[in-house]
C-alpha positions as CSV (number, residue, x, y, z in Angstrom):
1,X,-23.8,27.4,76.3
2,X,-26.7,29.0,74.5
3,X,-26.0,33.0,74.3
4,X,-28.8,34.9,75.3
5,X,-27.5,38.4,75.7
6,X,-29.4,41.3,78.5
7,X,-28.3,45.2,77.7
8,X,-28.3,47.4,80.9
9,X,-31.0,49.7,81.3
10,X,-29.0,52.3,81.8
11,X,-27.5,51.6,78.2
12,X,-30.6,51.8,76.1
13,X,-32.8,55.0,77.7
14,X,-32.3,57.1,75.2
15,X,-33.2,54.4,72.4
16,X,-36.2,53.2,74.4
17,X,-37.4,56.9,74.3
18,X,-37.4,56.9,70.5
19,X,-38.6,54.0,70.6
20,X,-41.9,55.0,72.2
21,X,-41.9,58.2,70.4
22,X,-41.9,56.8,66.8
23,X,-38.6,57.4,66.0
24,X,-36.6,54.2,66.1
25,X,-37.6,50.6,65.1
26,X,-38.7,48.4,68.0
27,X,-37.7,44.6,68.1
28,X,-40.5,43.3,68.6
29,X,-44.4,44.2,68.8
30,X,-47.5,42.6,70.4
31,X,-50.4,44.0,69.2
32,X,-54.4,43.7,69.9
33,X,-54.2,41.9,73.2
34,X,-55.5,42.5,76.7
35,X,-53.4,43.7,79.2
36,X,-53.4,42.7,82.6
37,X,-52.5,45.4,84.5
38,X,-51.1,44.8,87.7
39,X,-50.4,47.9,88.9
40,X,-53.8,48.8,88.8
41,X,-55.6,45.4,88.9
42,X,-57.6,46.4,85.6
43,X,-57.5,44.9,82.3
44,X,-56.6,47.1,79.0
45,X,-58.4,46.1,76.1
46,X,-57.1,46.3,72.3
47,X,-53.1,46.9,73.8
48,X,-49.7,46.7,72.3
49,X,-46.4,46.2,73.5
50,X,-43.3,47.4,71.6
51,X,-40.3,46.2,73.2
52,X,-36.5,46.9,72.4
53,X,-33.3,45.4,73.3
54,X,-35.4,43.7,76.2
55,X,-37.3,46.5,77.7
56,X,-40.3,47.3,77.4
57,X,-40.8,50.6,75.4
58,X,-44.3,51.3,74.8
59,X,-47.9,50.4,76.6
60,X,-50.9,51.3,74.8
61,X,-51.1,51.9,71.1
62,X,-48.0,51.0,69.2
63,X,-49.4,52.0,65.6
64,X,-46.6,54.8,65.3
65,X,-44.3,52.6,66.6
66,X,-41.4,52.7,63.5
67,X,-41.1,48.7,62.3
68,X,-37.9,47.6,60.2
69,X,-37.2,44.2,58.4
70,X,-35.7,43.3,61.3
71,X,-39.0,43.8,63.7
72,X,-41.1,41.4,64.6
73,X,-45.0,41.5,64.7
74,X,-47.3,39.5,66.3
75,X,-50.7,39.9,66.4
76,X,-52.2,37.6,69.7
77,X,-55.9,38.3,68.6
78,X,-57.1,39.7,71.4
79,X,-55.4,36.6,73.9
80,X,-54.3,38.0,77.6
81,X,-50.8,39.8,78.0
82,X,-49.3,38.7,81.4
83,X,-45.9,39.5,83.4
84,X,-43.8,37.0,83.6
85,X,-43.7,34.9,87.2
86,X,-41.8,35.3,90.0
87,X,-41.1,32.8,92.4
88,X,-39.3,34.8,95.1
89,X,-38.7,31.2,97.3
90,X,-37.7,28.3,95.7
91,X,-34.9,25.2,95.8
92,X,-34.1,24.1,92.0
93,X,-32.5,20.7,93.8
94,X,-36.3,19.8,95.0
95,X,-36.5,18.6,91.5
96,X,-34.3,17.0,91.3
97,X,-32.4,18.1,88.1
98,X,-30.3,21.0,87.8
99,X,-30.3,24.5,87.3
100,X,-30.6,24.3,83.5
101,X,-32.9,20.9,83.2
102,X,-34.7,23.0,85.9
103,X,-35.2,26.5,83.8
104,X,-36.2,24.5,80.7
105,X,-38.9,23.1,82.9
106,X,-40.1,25.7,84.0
107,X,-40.2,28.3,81.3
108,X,-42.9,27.0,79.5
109,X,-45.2,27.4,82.5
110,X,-44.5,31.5,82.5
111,X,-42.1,31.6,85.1
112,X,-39.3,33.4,84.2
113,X,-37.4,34.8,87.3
114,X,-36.6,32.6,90.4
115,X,-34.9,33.5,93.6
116,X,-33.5,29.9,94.4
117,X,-32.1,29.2,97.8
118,X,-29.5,26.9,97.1
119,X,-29.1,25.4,100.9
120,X,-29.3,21.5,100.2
121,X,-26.0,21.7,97.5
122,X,-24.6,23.8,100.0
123,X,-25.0,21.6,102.8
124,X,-23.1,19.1,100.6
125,X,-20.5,20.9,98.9
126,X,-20.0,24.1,100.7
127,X,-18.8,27.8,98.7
128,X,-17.5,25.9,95.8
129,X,-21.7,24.8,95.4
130,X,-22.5,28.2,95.1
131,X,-19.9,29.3,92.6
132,X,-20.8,26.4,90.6
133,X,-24.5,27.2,90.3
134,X,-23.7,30.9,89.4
135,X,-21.5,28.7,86.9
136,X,-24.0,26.6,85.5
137,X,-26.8,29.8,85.0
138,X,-24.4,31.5,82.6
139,X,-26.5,32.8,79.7
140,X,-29.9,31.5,80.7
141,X,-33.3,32.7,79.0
142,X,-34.6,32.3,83.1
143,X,-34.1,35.2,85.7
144,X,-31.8,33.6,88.7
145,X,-31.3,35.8,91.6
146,X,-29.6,33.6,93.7
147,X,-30.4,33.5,98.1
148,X,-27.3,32.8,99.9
149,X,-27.5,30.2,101.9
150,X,-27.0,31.2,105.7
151,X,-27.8,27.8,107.9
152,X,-25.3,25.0,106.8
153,X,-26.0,23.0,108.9
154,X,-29.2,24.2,109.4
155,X,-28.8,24.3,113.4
156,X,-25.2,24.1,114.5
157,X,-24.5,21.7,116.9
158,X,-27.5,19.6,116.4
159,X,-26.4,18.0,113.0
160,X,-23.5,17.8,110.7
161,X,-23.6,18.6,107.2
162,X,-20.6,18.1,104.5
163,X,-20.3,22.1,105.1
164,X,-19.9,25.1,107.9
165,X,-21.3,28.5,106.0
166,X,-19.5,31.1,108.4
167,X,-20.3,34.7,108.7
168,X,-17.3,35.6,106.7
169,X,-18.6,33.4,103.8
170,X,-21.7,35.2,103.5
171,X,-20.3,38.5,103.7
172,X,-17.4,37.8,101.3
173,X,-20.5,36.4,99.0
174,X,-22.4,39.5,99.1
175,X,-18.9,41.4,98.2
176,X,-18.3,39.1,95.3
177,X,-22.0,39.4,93.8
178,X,-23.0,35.3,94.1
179,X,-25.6,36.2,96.2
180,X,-28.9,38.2,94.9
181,X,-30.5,38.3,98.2
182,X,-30.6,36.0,101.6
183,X,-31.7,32.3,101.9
184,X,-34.2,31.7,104.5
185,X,-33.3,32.2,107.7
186,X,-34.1,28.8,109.4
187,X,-32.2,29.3,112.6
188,X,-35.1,31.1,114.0
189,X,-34.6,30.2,117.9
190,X,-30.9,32.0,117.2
191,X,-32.7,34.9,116.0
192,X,-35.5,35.3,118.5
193,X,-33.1,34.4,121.5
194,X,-29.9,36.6,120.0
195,X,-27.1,34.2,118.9
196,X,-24.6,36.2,118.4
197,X,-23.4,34.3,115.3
198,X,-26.8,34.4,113.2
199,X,-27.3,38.2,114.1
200,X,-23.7,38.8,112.6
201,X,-25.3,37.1,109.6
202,X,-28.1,38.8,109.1
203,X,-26.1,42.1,110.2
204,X,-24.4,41.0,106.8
205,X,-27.1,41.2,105.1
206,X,-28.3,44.4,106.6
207,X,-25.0,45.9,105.4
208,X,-25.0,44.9,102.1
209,X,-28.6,45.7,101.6
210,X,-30.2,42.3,101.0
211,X,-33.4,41.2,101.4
212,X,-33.6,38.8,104.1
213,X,-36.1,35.7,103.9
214,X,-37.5,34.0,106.5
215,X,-38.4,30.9,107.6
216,X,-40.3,31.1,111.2
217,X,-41.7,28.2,112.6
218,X,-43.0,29.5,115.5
219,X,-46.4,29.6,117.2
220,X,-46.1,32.8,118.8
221,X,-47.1,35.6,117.0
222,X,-46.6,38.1,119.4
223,X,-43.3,38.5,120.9
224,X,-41.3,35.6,119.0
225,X,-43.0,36.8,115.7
226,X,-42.2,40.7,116.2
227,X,-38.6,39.6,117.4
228,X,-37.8,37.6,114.2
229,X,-39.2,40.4,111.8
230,X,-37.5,43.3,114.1
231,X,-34.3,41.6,113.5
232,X,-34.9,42.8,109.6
233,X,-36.8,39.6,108.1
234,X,-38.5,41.0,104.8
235,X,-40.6,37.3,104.3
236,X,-41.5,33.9,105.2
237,X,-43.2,31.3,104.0
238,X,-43.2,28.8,106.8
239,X,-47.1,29.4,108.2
240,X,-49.7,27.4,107.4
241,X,-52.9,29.0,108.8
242,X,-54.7,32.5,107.8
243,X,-54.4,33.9,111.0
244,X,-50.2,33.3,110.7
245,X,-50.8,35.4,107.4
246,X,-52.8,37.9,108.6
247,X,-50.1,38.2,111.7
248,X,-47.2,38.2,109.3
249,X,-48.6,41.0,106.7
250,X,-50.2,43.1,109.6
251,X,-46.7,43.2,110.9
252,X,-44.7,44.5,107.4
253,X,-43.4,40.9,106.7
254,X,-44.3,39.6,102.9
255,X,-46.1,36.3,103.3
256,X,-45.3,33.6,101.1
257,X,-48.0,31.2,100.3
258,X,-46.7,28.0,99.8
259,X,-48.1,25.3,97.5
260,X,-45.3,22.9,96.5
261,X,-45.7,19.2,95.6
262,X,-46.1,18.0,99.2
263,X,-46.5,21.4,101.2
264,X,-50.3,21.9,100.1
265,X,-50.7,25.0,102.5
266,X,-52.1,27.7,100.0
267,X,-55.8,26.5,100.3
268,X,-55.8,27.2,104.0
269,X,-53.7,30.6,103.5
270,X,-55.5,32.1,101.0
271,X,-59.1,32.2,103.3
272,X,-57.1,35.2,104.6
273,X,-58.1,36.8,101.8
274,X,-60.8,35.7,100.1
275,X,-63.0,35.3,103.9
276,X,-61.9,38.7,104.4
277,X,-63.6,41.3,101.6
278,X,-61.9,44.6,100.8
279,X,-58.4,43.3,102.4
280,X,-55.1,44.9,101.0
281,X,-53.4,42.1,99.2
282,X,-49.9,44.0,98.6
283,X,-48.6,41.8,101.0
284,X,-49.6,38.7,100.4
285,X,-47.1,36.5,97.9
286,X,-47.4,33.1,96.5
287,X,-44.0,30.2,96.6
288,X,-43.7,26.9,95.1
289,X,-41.1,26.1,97.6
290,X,-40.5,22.3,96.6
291,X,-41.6,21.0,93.8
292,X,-40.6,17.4,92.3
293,X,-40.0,17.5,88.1
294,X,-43.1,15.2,88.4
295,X,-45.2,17.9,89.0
296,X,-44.1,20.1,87.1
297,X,-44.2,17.6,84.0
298,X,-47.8,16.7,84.7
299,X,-49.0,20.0,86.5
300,X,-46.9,22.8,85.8
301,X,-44.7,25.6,88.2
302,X,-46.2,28.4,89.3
303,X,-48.9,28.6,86.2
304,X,-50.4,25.8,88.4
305,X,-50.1,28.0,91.8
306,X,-52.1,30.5,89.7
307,X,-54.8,28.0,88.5
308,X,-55.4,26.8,92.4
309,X,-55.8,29.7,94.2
310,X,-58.2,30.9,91.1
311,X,-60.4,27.5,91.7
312,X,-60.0,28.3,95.8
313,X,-62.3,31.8,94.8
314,X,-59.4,34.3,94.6
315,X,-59.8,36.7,91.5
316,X,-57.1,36.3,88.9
317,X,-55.8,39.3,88.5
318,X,-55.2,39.4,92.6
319,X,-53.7,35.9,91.9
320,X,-51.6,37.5,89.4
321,X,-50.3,40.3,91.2
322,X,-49.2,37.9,94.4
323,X,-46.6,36.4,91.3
324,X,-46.0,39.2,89.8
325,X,-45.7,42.7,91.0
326,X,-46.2,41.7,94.6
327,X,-43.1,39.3,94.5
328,X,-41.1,42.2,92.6
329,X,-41.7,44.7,95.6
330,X,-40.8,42.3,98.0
331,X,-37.7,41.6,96.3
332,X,-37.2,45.3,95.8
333,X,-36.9,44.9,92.2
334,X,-40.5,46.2,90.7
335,X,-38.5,48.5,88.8
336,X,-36.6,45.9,86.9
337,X,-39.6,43.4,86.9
338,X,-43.5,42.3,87.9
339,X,-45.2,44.5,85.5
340,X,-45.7,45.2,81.8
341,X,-45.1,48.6,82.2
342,X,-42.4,50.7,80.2
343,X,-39.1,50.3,81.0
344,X,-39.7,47.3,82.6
345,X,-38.0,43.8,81.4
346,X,-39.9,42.6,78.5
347,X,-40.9,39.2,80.5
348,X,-44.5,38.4,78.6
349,X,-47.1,35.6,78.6
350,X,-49.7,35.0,76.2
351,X,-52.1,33.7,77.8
352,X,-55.9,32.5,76.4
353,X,-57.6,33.0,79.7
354,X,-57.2,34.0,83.0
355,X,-59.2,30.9,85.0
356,X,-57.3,27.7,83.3
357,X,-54.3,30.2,82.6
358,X,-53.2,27.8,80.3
359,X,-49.3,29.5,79.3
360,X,-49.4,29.5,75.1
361,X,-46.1,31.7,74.3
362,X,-43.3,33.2,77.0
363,X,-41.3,35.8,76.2
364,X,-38.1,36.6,78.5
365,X,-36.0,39.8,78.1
366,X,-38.0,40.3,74.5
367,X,-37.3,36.8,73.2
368,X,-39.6,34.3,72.6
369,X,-38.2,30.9,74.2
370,X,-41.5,28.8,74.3
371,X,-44.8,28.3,72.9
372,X,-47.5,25.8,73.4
373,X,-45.8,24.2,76.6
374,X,-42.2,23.3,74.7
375,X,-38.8,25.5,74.5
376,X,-38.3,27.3,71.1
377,X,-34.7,28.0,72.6
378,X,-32.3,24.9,73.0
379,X,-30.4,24.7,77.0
380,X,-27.3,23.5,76.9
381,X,-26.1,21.0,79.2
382,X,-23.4,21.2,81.9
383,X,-20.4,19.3,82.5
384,X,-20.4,18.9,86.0
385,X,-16.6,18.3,87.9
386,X,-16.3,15.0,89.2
387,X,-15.9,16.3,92.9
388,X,-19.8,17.1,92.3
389,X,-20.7,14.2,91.3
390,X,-19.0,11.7,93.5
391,X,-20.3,12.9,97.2
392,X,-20.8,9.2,98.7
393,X,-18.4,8.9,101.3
394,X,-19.4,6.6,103.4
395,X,-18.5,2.6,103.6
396,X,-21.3,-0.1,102.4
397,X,-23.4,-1.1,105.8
398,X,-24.3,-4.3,106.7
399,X,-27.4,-5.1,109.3
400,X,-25.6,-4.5,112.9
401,X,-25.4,-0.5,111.7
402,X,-28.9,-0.6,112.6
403,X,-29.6,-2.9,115.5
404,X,-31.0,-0.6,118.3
405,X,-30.0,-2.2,122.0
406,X,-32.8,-2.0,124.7
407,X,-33.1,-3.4,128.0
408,X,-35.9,-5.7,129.9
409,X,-38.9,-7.3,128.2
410,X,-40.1,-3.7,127.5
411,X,-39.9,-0.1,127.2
412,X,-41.4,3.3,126.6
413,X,-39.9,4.8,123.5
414,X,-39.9,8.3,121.5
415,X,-41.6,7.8,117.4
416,X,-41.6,10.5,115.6
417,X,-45.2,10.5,113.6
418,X,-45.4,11.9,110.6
419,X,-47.9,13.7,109.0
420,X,-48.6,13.9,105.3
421,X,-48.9,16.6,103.4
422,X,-47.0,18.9,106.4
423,X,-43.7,20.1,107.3
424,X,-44.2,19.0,110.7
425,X,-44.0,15.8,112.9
426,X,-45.4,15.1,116.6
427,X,-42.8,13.8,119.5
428,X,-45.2,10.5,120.6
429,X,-44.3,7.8,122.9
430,X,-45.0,4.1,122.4
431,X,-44.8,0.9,124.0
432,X,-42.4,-1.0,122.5
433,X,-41.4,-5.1,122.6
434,X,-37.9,-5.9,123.7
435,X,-36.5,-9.1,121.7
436,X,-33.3,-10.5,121.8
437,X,-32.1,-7.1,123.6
438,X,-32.9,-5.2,120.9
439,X,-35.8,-3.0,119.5
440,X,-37.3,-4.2,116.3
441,X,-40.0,-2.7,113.9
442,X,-43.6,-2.9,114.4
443,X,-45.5,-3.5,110.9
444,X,-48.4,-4.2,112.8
445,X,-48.8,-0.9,115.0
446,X,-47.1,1.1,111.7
447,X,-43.8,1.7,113.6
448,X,-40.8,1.5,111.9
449,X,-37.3,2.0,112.0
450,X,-35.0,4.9,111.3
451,X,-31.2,5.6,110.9
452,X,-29.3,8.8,109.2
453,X,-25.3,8.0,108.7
454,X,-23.2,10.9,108.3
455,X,-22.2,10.5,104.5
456,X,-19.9,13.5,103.1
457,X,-16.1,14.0,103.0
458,X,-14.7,13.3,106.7
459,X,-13.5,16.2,108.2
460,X,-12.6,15.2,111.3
461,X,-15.2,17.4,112.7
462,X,-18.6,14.9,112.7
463,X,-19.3,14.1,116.3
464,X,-20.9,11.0,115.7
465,X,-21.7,9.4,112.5
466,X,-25.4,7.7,112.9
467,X,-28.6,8.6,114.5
468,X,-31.2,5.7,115.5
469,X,-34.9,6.3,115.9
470,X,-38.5,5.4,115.4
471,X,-40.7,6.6,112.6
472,X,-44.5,6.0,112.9
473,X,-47.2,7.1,109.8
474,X,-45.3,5.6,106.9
475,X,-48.0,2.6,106.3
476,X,-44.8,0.4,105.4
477,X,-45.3,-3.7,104.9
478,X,-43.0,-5.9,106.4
479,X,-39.9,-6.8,104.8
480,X,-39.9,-3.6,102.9
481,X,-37.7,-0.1,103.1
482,X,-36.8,3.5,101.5
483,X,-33.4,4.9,101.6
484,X,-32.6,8.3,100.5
485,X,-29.6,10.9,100.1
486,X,-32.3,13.8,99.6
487,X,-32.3,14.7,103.8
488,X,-33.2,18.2,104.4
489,X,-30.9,20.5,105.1
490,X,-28.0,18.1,106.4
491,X,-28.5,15.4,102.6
492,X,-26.9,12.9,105.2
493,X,-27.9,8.9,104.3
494,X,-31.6,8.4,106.1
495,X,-33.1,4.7,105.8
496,X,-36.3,3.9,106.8
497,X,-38.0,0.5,106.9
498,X,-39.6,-2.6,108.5
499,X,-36.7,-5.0,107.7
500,X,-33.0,-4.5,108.8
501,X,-31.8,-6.6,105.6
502,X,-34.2,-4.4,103.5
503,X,-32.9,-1.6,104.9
504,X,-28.7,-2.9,103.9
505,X,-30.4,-3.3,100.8
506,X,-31.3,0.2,99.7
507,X,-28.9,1.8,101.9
508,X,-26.1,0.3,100.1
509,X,-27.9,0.6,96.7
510,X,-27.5,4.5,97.1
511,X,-23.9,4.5,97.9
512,X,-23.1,1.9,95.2
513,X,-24.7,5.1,92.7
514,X,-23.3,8.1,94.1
515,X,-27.1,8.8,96.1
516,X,-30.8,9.1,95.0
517,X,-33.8,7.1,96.1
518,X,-34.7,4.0,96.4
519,X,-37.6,1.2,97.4
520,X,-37.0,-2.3,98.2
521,X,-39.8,-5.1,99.0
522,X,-39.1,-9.0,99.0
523,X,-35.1,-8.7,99.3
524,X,-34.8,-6.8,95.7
525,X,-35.0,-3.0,94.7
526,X,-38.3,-2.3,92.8
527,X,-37.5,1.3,91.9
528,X,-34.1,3.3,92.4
529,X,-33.6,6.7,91.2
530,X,-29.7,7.4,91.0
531,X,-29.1,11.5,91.8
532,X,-25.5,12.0,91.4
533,X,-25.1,15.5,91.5
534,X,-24.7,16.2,94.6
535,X,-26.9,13.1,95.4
536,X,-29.4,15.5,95.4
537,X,-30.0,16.1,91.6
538,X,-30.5,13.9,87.7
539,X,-27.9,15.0,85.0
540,X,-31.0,14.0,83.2
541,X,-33.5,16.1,81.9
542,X,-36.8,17.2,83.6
543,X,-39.1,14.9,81.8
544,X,-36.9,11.2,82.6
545,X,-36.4,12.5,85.8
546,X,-40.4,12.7,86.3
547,X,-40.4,9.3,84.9
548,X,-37.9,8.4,87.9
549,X,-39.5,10.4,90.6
550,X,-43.7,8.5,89.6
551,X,-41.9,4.8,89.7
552,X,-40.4,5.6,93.3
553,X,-43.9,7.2,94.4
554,X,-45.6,4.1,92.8
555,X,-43.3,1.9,94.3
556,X,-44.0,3.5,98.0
557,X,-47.7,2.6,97.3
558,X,-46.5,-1.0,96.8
559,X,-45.4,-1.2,99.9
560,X,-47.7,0.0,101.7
561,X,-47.8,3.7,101.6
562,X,-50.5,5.8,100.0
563,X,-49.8,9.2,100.7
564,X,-48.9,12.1,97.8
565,X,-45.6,12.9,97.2
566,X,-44.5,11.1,100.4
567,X,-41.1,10.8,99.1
568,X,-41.0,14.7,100.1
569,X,-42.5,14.0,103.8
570,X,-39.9,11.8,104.5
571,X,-37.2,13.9,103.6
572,X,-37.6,16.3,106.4
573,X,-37.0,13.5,109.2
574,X,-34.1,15.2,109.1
575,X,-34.7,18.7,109.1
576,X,-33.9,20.0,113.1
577,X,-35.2,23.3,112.6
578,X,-38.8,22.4,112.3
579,X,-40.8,20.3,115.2
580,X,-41.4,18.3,117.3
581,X,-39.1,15.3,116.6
582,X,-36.1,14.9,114.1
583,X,-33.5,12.8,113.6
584,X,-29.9,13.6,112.7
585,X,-26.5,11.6,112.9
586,X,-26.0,13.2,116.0
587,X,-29.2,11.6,117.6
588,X,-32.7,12.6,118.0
589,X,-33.6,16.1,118.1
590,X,-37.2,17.8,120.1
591,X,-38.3,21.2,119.3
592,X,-41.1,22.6,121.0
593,X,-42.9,25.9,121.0
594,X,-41.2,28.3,124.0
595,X,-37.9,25.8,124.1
596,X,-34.6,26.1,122.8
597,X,-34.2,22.6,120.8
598,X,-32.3,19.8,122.3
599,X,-31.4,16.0,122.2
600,X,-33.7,13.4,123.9
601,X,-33.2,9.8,124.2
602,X,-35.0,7.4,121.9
603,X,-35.5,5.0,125.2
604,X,-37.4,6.5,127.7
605,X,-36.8,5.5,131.2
């Protein structure tokens, strides 16, 4: 592992103090730059930073500042002095490498503290996921305050994951110190309708004196909205109109503005703000969510969250403060980080302006670990245990495993129509042809089949092992399918395609390797990316596993589908927290707005 040593605070406040008053060497000093202050939303002009043992020491002008052989000096030439970036909602396994690929991805883009929520390993692996990630962080030059997952499965009853996250779980968690803060809490009908299990959960969290995310879905944003935030929710990031952020901020809650690889809701979030003059922004935050390594290869992390909401009008040092000091308070931490203020983790960008915010050097803790878009400081890898790595339980399929029986000549059926570039699907009915007794996809009318298989350790406790339905929006050509082990939150086995054979095809392709992704067309695979960790994540690093992620979105457009980052869109068919329609191995699943969620037939009669 690479060493990369923190000091507490509480250690060093006497050295920081002679530090700033000229009477001890600082580390390291930044000199003639312009600081962006966050605090005050100014800009200080011709300032230096002198930082020791990680913390910051001195703002202002550092020309008494006592410099040894040891010290280092660096003169930026008048370039901007940032804080480092906070995502406070994240999942690392959305790019699909891991936590280390993931922070020397990242870095170089100026993010340097992350509040992961580690949900989809959980789902797969249970407790032992989240002592392995703690694990696999040691000694990182990336901030990792870890959320504790709190919905495996995501909605009890309706799914079944390769885990059961208890109430005890969580609280030993927050005893043990894995757990910075809470995951989001996506069980929201259990929180606005008082299941008693998720309110001993977040009553856990209470206790302990966590933060507790959100993740409200909910239209209503008067009762159901008050409910959820009275229950203790400090954030959410799951609205995707201005007047749900205005709502949400109006009310106490943080909002979290996401802008991910496929969840593009920023640009209509941000109009909260910048259609509204004189607004108080303290509020408002800004979350990658999911990202793929593709983007962050060709677009960057949240350097690139910065750089939109700039071009959608918002000044940059508001920008700024909604991934900086903004994300600290929410996370209770502004003490510790969000600012370059004294005492303060020495978490610094260089940066040449603050439109194209391009990143050129990133300090973290007072060490420089990149410059010019490339790590200065080696990662090590990690040597995974083969029970992490071998997560495929499930026996190859052949084409009956998806034949879906009907009655008649004819009948009215449930499709669940996706929309791209959003988190949710409608709950439509169609018309559908009976052949043979059986349903069969439509290439024509864009309707095509759909199947999630239970795929983790049995455990005796999976009611049923494969969900059938109908997907509609995909654009697929006939003969073609897409198989993938990345299945929010349950990771179960989902297939979608036009062709039953195609559909064996890839499905079996992704148990032969442990999981991933994969296209097929014409009876052959044309792009496959194997994700053995977990099935959810590369052991490679960030850049191949870009490579991987563009040939499976190029191979999608192949057959037939031309949406962005659709790969991502199609992973929440399974995700039964969000509406209308899902699908789980259990069967299909309907949320709607004032209804607790339940099953429905696919067949309507």
């Amino acid at each position: 592992m690479t060493s990369f040593p923190r000091t507490p605070h509480h250690l060093i406040t006497r050295d920081l103090a002679a530090v700033a008053m000229g009477q001890k060497p600082a580390d390291l000093i930044l000199r003639n730059g312009k600081l962006v202050d966050v605090c005050t939303a100014g800009i200080k002009e011709n300032c230096d930073l002198a930082v020791y043992k990680g913390y910051i020491a001195l703002v202002g002008d550092a020309s008494h500042v006592k410099i040894s052989e040891k010290t280092q000096v660096i003169d930026v030439g008048g370039k901007y002095l940032c804080p480092g970036l906070i995502d406070s909602h994240m999942h690392v396994e959305s790019s699909m490498v891991d936590l280390r690929s993931f922070g020397a991805g990242v870095l170089p883009h100026g993010t340097t503290t992350i509040c992961p929520d580690i949900h989809e390993m959980t789902n797969v692996l249970g407790m032992d996921a989240v002592k392995l990630f703690q694990e696999s962080g040691t000694d990182l030059p990336l901030k990792v305050l870890t959320a504790m997952p709190v919905c495996v499965p995501s909605l009890p009853g309706m799914e079944d994951s390769g885990a059961t996250i208890s109430p005890v779980d969580v609280k030993e968690a927050y005893d043990s110190g894995l757990a910075f803060l809470q995951g989001e809490q996506m069980n929201f009908p259990g929180v606005i309708y008082g299941d008693e299990t998720v309110h001993e959960i977040v009553g856990h969290g209470l206790v302990a004196g966590k933060v507790l995310t959100g993740h409200y879905v909910g239209e209503d944003l008067n009762a159901g909205l008050n409910a959820y935030i009275a229950s203790g929710m400090t954030a959410d990031h799951e609205t995707t109109t201005a007047a749900g952020a205005q709502a949400r901020a109006g009310l106490g809650m943080y909002v979290q503005q996401r802008y991910g690889s496929a969840w593009l809701d920023l640009p209509n979030l941000i109009t909260a703000v910048t259609e509204n003059p004189g607004t108080d922004t303290r509020f408002y935050t800004m979350v990658t969510d999911d990202v793929t390594s593709a983007t962050i290869v060709e677009e960057g992390h949240l350097d690139r969250v910065v750089r939109k909401a700039v071009s959608l009008g918002l000044n940059p040092i508001i920008a700024l403060q909604m991934v900086t000091i903004n994300a600290a308070q929410l996370l209770e931490q502004s003490r510790w980080i969000g600012s370059l203020t004294p005492g303060r983790a020495a978490d610094i960008l260089v940066v040449d302006n603050l439109t194209d915010f391009i990143v050129e050097q990133v300090f973290s803790d007072g060490v420089k670990v990149a410059e010019k878009g490339e790590m200065v400081m080696p990662v090590a890898i990690f040597q995974y245990p083969d029970w992490a790595i071998n997560t495929m339980h499930i026996k190859l399929l052949s084409p009956q495993d998806f034949y879906i029986s009907a009655p008649g000549t004819d009948t009215m059926a449930r499709v669940i129509e996706l929309i791209p570039g959003r988190v949710h699907t409608l709950s439509t009915e169609v018309q559908m042809s009976v052949i043979n007794g059986a349903l069969s996809a439509e290439p024509g009318n864009d309707i095509a089949k759909a199947a999630m298989f239970y795929r983790h350790r049995p455990n005796g406790l999976a009611e049923k092992t494969r969900g059938l339905g109908l997907v509609s929006g995909t654009g697929f050509k006939p003969g073609t399918a897409y198989a993938s082990t990345v299945s929010h939150d349950c990771h179960n086995l989902l297939v979608v395609g036009m062709d039953d054979e195609a559909m064996v095809l890839a499905a079996n392709t992704l148990i032969d390797s442990q999981g991933g992704l994969v296209v097929v067309a014409e009876n052959r695979v044309i792009a496959h990316l194997p994700l053995p960790f977990a099935g959810l994540m590369s052991l490679s690093p960030v850049e191949i596993t870009a490579d991987g992620i563009l040939s499976i979105e190029k191979a999608l457009k192949q057959i037939g589908c031309h949406h962005v980052a659709f790969e991502m869109t199609m992973s929440l068919m399974g995700l039964v927290v969000i509406g209308e329609l899902r699908i789980s191995n259990r069967g299909l699943v309907e949320i709607k707005e004032g209804q607790v969620p339940g099953f429905v037939d696919l067949l309507i009669s």
